[in-house]
mmCIF file as Biopython writes it, N, C-alpha, C and O atoms, coordinates in Angstrom:
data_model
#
loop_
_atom_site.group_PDB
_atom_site.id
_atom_site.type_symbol
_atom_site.label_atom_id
_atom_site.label_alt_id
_atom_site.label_comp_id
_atom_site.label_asym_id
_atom_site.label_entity_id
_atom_site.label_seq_id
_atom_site.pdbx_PDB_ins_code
_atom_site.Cartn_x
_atom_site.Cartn_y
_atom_site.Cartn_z
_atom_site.occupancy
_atom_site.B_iso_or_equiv
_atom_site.auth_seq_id
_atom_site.auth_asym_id
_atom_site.pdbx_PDB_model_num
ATOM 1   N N  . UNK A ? 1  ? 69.523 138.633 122.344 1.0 0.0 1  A 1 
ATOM 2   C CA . UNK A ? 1  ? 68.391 139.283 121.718 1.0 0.0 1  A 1 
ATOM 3   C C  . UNK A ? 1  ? 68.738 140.757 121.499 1.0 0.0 1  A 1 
ATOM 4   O O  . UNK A ? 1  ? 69.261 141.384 122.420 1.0 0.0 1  A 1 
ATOM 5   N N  . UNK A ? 2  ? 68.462 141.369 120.276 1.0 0.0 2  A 1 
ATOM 6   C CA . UNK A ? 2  ? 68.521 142.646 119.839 1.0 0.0 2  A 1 
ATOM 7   C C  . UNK A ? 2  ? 67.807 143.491 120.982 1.0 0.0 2  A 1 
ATOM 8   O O  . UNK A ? 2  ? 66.900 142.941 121.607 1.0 0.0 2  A 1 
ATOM 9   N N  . UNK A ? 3  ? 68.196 144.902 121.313 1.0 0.0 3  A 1 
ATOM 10  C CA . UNK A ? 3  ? 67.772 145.483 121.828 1.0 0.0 3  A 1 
ATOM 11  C C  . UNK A ? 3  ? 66.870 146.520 121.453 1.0 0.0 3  A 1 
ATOM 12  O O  . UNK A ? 3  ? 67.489 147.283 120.711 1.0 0.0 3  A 1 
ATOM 13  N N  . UNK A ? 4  ? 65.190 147.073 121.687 1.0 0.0 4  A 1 
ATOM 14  C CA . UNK A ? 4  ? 64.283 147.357 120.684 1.0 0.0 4  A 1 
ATOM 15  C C  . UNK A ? 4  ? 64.466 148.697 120.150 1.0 0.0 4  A 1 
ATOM 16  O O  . UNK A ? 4  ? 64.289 149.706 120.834 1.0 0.0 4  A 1 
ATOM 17  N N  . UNK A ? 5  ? 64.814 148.710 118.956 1.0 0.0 5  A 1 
ATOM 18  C CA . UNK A ? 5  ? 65.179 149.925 118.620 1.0 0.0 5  A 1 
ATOM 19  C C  . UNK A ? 5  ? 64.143 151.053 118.837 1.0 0.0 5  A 1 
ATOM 20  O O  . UNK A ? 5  ? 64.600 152.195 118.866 1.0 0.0 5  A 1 
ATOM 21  N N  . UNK A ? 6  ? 62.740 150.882 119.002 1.0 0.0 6  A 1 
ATOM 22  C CA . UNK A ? 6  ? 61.381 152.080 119.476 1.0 0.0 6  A 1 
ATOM 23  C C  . UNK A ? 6  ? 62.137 152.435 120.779 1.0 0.0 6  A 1 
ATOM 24  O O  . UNK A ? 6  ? 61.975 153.649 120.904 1.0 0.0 6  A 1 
ATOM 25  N N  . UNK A ? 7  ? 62.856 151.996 121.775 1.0 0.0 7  A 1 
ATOM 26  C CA . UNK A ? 7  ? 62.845 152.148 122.951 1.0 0.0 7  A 1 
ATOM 27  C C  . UNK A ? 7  ? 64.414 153.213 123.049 1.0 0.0 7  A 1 
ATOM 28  O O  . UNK A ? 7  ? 64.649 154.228 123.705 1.0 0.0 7  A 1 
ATOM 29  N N  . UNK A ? 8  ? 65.415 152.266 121.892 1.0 0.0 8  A 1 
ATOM 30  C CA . UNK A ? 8  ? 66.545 153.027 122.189 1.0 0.0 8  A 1 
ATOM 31  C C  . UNK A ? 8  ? 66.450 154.546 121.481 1.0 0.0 8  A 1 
ATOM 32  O O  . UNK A ? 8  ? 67.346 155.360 121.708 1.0 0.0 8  A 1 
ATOM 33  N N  . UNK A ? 9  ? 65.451 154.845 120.715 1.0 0.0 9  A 1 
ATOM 34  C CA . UNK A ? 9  ? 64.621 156.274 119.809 1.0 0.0 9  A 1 
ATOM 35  C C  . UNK A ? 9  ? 63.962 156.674 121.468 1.0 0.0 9  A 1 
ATOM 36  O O  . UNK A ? 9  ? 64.692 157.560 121.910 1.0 0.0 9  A 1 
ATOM 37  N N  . UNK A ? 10 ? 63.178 156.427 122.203 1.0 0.0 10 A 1 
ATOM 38  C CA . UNK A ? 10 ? 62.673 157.090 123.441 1.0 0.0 10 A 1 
ATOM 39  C C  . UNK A ? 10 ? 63.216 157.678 124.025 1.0 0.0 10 A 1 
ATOM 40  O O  . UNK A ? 10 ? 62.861 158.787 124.422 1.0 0.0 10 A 1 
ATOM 41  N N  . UNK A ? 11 ? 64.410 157.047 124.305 1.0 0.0 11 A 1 
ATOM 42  C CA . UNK A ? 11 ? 65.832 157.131 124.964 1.0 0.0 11 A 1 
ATOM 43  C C  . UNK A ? 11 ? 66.200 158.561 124.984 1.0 0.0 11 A 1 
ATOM 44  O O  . UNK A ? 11 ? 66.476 159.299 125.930 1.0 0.0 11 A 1 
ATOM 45  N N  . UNK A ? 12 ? 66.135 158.781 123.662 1.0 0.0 12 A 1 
ATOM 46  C CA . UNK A ? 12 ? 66.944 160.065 123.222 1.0 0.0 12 A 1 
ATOM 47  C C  . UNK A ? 12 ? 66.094 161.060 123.303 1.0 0.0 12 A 1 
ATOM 48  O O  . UNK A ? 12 ? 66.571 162.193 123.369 1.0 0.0 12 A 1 
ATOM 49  N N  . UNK A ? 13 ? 64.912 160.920 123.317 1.0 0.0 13 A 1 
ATOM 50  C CA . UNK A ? 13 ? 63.942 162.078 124.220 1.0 0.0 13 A 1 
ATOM 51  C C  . UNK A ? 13 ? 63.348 162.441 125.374 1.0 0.0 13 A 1 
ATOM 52  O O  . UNK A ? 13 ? 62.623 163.399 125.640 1.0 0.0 13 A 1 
ATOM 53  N N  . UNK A ? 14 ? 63.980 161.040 126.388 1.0 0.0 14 A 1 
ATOM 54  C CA . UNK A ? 14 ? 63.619 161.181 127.421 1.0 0.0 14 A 1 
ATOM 55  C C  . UNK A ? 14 ? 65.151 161.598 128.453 1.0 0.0 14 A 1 
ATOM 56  O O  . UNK A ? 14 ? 66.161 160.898 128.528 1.0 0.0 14 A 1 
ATOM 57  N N  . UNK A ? 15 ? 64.854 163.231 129.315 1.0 0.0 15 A 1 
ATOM 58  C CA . UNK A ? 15 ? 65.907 163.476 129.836 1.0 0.0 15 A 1 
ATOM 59  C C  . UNK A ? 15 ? 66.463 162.966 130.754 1.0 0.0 15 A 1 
ATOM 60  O O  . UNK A ? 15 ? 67.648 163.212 130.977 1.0 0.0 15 A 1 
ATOM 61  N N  . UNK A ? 16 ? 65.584 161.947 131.678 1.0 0.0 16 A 1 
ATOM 62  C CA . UNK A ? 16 ? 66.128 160.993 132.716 1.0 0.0 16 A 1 
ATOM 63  C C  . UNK A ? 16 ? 66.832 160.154 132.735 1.0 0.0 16 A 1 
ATOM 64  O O  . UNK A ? 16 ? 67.634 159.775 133.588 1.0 0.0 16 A 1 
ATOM 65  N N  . UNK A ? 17 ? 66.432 159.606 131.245 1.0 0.0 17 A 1 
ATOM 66  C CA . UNK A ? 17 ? 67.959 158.656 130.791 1.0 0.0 17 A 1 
ATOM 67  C C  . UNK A ? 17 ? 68.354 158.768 131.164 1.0 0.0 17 A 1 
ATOM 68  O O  . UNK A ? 17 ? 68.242 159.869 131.701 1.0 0.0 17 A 1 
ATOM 69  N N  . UNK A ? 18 ? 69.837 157.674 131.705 1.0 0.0 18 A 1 
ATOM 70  C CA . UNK A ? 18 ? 71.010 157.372 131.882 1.0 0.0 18 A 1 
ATOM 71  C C  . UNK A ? 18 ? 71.948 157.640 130.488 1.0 0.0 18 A 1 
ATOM 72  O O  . UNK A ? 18 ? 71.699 156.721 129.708 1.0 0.0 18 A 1 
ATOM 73  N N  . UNK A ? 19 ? 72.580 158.239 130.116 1.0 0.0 19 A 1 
ATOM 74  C CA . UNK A ? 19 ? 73.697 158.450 128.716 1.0 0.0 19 A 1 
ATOM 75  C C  . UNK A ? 19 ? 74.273 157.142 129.005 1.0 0.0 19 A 1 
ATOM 76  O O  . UNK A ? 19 ? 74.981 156.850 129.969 1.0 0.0 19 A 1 
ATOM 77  N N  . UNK A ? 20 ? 73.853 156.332 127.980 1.0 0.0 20 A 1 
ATOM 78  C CA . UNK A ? 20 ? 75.050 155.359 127.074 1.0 0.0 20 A 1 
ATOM 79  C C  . UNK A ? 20 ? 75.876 154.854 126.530 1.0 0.0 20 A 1 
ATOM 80  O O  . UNK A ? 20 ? 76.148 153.750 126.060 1.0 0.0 20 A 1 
ATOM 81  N N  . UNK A ? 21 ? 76.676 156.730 126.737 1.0 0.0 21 A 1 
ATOM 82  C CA . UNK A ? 21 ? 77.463 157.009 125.774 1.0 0.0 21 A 1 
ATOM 83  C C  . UNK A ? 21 ? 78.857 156.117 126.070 1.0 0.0 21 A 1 
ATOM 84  O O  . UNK A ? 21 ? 79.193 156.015 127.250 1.0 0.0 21 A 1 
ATOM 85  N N  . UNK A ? 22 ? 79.827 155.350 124.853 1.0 0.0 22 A 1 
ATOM 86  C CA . UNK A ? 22 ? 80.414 154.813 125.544 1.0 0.0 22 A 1 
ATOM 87  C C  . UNK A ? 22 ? 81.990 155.739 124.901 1.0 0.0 22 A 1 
ATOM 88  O O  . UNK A ? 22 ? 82.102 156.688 124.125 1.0 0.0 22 A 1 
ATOM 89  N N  . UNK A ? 23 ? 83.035 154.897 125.677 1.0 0.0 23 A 1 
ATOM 90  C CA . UNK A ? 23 ? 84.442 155.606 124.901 1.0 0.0 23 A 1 
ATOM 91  C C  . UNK A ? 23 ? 84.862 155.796 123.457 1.0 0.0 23 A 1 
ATOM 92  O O  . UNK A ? 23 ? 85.569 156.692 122.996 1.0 0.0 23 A 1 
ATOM 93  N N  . UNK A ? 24 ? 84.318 154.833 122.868 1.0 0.0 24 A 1 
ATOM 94  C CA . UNK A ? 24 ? 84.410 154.322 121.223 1.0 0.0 24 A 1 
ATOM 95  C C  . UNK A ? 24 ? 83.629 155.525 120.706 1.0 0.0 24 A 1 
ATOM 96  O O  . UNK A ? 24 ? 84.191 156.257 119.891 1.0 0.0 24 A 1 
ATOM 97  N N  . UNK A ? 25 ? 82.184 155.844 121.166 1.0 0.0 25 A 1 
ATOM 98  C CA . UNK A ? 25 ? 81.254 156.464 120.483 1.0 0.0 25 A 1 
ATOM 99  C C  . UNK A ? 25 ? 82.453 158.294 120.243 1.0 0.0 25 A 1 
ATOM 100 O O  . UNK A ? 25 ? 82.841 158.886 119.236 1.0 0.0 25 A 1 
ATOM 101 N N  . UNK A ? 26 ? 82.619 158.549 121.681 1.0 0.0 26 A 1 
ATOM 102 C CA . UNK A ? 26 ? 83.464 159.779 121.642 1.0 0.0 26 A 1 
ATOM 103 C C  . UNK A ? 26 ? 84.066 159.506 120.904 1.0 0.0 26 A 1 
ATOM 104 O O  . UNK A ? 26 ? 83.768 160.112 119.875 1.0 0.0 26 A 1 
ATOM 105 N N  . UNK A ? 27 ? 84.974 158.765 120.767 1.0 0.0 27 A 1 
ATOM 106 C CA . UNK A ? 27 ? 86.691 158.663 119.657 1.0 0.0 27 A 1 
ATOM 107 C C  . UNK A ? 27 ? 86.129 158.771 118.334 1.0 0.0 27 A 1 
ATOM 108 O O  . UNK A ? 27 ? 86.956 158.984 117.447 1.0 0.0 27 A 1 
ATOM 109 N N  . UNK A ? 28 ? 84.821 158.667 117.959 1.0 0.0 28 A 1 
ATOM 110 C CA . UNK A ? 28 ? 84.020 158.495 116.452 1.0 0.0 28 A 1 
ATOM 111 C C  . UNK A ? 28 ? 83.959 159.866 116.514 1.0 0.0 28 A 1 
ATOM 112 O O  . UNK A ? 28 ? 84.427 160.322 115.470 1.0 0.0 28 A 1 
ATOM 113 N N  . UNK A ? 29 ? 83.455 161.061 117.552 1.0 0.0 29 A 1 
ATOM 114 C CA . UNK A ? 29 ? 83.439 161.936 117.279 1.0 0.0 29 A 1 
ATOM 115 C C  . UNK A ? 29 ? 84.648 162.955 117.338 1.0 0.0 29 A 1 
ATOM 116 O O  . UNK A ? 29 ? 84.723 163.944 116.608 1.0 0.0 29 A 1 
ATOM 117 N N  . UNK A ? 30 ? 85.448 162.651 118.151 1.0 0.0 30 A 1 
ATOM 118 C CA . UNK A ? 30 ? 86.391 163.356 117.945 1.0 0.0 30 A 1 
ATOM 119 C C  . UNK A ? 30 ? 87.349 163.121 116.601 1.0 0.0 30 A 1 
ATOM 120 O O  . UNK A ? 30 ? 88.274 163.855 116.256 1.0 0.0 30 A 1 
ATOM 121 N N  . UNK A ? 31 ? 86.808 161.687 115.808 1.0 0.0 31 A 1 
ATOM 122 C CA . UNK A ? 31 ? 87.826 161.422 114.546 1.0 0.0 31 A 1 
ATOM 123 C C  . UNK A ? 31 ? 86.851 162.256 113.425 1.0 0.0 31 A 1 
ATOM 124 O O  . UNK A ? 31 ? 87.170 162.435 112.249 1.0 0.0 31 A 1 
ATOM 125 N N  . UNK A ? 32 ? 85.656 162.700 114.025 1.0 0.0 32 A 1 
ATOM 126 C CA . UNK A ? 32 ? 85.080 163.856 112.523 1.0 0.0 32 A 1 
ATOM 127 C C  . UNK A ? 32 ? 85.137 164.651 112.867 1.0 0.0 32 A 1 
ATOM 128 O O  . UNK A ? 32 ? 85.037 165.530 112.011 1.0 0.0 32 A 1 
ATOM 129 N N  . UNK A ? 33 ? 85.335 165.160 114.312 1.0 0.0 33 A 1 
ATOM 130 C CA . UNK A ? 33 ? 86.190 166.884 114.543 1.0 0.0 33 A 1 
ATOM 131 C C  . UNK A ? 33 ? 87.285 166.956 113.614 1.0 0.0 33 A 1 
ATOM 132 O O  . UNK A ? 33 ? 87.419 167.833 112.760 1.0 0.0 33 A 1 
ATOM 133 N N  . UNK A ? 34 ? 88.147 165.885 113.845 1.0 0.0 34 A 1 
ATOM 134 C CA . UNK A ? 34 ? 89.587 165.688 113.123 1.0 0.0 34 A 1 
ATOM 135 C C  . UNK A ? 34 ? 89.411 166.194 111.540 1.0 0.0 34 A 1 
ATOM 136 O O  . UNK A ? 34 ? 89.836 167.116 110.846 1.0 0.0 34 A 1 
ATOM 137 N N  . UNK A ? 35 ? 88.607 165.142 111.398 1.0 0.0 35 A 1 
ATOM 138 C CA . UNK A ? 35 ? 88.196 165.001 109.934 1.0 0.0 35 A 1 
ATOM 139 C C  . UNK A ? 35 ? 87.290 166.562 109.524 1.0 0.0 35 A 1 
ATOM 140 O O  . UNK A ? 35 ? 86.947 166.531 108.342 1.0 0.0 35 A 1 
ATOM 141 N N  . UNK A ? 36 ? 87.103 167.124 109.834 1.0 0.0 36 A 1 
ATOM 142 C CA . UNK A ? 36 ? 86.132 167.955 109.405 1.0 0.0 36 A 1 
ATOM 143 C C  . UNK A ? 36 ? 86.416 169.441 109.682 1.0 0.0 36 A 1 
ATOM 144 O O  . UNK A ? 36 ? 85.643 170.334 109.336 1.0 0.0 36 A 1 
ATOM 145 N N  . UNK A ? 37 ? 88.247 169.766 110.704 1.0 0.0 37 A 1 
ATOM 146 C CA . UNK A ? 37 ? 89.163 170.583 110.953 1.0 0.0 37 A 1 
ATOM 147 C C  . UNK A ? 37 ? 90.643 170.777 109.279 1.0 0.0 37 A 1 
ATOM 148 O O  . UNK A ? 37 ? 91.187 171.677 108.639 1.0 0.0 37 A 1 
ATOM 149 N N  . UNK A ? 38 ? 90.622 168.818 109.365 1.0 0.0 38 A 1 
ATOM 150 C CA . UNK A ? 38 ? 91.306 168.558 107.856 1.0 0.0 38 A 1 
ATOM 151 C C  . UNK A ? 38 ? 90.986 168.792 106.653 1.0 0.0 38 A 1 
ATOM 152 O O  . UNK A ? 38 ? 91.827 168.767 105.754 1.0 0.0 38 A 1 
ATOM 153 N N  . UNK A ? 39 ? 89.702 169.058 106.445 1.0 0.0 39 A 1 
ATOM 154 C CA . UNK A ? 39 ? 88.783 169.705 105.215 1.0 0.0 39 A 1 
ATOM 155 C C  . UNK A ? 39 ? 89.002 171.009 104.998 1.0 0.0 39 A 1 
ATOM 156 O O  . UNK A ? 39 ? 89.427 171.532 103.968 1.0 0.0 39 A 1 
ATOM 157 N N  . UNK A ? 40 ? 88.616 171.639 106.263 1.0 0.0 40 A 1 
ATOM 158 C CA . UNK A ? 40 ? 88.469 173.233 106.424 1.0 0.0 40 A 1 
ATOM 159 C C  . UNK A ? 40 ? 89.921 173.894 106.089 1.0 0.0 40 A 1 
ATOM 160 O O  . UNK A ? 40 ? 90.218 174.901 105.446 1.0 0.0 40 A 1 
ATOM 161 N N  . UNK A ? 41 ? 90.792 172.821 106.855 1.0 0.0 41 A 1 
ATOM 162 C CA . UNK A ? 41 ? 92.215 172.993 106.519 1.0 0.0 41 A 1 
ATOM 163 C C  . UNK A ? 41 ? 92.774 173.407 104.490 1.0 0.0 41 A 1 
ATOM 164 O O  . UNK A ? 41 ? 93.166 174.447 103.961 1.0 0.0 41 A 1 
ATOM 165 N N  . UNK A ? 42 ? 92.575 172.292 104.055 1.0 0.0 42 A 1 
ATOM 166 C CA . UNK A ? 42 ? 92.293 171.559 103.101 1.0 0.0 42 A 1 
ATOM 167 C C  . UNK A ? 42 ? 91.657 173.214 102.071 1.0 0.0 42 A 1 
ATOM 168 O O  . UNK A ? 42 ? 92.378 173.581 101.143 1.0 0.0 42 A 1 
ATOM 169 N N  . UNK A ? 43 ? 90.715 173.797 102.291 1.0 0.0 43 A 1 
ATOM 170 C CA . UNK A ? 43 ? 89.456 174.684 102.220 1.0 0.0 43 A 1 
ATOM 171 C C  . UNK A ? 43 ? 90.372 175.742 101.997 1.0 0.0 43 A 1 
ATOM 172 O O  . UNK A ? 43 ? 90.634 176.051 100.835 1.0 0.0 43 A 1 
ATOM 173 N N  . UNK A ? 44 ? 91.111 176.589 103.338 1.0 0.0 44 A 1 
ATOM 174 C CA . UNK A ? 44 ? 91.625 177.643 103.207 1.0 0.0 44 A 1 
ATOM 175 C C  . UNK A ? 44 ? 92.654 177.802 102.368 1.0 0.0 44 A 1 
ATOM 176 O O  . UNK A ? 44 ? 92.793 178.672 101.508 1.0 0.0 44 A 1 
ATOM 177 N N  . UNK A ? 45 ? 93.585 176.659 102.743 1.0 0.0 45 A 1 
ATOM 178 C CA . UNK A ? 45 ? 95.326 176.069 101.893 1.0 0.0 45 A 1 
ATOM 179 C C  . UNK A ? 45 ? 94.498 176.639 100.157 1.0 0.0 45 A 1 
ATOM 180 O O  . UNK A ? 45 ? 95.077 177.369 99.352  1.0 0.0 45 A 1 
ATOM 181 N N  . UNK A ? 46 ? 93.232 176.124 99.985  1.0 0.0 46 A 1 
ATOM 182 C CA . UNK A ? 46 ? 93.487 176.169 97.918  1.0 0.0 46 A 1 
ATOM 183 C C  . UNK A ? 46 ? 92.712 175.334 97.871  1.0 0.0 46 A 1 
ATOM 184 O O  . UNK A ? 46 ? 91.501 175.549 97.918  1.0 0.0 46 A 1 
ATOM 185 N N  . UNK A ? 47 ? 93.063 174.570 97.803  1.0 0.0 47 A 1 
ATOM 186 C CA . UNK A ? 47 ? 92.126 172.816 97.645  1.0 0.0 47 A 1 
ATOM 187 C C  . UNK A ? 47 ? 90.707 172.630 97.606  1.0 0.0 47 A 1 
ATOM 188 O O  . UNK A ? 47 ? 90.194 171.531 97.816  1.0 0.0 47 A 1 
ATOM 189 N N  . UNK A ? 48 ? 90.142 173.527 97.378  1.0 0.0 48 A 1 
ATOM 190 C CA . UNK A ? 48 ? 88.336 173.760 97.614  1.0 0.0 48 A 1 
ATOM 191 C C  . UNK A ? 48 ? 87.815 172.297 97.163  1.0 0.0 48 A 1 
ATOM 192 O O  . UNK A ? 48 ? 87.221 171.497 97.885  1.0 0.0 48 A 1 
ATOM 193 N N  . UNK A ? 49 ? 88.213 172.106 95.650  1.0 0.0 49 A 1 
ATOM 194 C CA . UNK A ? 49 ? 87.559 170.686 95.600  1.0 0.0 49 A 1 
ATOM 195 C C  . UNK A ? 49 ? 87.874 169.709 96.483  1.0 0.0 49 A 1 
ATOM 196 O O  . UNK A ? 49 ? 87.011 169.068 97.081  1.0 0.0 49 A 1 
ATOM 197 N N  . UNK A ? 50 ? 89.048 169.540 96.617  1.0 0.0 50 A 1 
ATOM 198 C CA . UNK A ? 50 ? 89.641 168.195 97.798  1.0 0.0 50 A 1 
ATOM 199 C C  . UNK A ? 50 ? 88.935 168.545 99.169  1.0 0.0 50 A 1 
ATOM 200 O O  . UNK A ? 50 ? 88.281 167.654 99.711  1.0 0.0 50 A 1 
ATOM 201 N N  . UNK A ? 51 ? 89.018 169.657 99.696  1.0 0.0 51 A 1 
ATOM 202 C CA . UNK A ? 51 ? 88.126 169.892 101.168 1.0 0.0 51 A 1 
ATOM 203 C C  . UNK A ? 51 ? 86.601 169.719 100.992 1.0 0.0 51 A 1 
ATOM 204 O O  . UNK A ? 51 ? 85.921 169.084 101.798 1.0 0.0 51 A 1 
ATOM 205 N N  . UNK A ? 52 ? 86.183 170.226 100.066 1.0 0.0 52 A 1 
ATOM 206 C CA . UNK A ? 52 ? 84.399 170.296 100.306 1.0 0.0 52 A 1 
ATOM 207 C C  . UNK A ? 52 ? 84.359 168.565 99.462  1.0 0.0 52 A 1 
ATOM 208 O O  . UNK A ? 52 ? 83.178 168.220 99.451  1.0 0.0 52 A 1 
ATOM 209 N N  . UNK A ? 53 ? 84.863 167.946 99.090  1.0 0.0 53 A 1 
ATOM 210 C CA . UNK A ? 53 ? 84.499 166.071 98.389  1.0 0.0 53 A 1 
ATOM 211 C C  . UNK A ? 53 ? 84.358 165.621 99.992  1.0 0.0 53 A 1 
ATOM 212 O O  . UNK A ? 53 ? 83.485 164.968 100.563 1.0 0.0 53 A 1 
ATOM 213 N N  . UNK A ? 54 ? 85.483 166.191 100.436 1.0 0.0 54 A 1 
ATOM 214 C CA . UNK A ? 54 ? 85.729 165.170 101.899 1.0 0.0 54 A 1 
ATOM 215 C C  . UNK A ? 54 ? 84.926 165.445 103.459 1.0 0.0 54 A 1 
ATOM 216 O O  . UNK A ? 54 ? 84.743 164.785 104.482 1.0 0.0 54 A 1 
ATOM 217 N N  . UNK A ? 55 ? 84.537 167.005 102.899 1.0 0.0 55 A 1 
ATOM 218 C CA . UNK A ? 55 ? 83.507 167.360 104.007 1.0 0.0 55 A 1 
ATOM 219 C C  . UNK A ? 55 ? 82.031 166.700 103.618 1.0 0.0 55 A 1 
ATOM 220 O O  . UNK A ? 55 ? 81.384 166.200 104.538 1.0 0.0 55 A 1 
ATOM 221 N N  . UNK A ? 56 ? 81.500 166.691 102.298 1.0 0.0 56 A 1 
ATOM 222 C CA . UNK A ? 56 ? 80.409 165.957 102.008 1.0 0.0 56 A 1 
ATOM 223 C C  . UNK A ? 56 ? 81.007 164.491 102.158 1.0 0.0 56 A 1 
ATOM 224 O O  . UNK A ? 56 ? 79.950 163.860 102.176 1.0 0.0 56 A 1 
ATOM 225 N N  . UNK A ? 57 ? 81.821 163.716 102.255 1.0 0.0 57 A 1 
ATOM 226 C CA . UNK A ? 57 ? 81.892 162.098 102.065 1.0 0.0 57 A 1 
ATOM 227 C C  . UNK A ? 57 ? 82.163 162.117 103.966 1.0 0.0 57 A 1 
ATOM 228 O O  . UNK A ? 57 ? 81.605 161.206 104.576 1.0 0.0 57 A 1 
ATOM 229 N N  . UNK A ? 58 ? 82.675 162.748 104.475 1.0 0.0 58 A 1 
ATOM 230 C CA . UNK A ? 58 ? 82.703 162.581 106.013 1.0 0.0 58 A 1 
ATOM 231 C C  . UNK A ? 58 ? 81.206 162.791 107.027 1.0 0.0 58 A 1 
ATOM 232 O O  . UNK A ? 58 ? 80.916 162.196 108.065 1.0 0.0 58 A 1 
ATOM 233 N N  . UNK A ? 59 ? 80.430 163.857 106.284 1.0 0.0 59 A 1 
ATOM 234 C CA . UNK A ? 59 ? 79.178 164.149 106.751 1.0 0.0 59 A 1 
ATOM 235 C C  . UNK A ? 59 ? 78.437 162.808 106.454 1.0 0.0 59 A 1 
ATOM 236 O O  . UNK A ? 59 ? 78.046 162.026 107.321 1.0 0.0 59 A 1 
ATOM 237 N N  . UNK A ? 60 ? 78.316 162.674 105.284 1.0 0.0 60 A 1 
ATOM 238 C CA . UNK A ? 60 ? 77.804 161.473 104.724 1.0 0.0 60 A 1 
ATOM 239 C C  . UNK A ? 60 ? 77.485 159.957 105.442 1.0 0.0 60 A 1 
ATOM 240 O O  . UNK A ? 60 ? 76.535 159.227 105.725 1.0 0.0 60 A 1 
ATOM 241 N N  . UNK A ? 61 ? 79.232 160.027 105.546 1.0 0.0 61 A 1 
ATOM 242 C CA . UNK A ? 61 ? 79.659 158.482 106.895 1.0 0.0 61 A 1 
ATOM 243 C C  . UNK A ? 61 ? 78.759 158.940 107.794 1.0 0.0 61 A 1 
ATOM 244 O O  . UNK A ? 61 ? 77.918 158.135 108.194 1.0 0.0 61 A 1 
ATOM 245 N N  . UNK A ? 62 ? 78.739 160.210 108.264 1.0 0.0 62 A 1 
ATOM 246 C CA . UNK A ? 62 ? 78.348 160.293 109.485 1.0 0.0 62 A 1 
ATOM 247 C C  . UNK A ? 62 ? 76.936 160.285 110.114 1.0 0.0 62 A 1 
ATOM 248 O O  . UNK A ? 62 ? 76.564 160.049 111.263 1.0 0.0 62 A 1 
ATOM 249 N N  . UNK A ? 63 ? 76.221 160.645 108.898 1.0 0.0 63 A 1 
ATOM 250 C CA . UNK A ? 63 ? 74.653 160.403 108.732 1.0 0.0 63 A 1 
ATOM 251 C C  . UNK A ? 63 ? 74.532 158.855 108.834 1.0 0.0 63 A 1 
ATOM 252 O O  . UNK A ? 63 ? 73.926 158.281 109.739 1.0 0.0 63 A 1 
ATOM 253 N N  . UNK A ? 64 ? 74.906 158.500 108.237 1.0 0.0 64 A 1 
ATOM 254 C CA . UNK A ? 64 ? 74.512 156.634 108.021 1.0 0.0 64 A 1 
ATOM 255 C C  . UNK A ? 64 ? 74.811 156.192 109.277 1.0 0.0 64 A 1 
ATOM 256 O O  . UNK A ? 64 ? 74.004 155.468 109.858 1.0 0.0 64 A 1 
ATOM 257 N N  . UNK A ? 65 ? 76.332 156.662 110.036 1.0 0.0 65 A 1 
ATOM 258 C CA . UNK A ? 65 ? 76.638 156.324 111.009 1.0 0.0 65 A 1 
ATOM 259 C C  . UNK A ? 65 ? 75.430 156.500 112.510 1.0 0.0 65 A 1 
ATOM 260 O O  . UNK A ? 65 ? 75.209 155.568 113.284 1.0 0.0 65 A 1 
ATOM 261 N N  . UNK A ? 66 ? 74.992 157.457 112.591 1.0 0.0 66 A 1 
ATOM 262 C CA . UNK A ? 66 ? 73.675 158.027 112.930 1.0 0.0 66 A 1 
ATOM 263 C C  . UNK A ? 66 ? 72.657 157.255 113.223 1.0 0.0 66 A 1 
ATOM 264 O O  . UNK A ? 66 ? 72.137 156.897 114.280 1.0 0.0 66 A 1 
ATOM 265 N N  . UNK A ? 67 ? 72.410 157.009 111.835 1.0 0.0 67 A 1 
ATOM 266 C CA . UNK A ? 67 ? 71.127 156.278 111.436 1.0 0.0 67 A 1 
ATOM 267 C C  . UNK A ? 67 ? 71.481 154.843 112.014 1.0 0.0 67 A 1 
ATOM 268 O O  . UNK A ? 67 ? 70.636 154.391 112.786 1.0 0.0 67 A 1 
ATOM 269 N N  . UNK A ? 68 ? 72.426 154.173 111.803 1.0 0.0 68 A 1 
ATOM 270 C CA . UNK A ? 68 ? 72.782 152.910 112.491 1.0 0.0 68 A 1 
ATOM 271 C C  . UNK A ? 68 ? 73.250 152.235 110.860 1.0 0.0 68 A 1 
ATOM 272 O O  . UNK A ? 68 ? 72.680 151.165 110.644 1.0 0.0 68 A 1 
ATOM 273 N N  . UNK A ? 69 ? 73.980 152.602 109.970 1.0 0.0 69 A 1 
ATOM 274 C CA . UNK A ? 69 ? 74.234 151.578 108.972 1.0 0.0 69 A 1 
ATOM 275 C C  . UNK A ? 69 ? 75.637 151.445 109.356 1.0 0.0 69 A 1 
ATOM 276 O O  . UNK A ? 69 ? 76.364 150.641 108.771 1.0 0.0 69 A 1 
#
């Protein structure tokens, strides 16, 4: 059975929680540190269009990712 998503939203406002957080979730964030160091990179080098496409398409993932899509 799915777990209720009203409850796992509570979750995140209530400070007593237990964090959930698991190893996978970190490695997601440390791959849009990555990703979002490679833009900026990308940014300074010249490349303005190639860095800011990939900082909006990485933010992007990352919203949906968020949201749960």
């Amino acid at each position: 059975m799915a777990e209720d998503d009203f409850r796992r939203w509570e979750r995140e406002f209530d400070p007593g929680a237990p964090d959930g957080e698991t190893p996978a979730g970190r490695g997601l964030v440390w791959a849009s540190a990555a990703t979002a160091a490679g833009c900026a990179l990308l940014i300074m080098l010249g490349d303005v269009r190639l860095g800011a496409a990939g900082l909006g398409l990485s933010s992007l993932i990352l919203l949906l990712w968020r949201i749960g899509f």
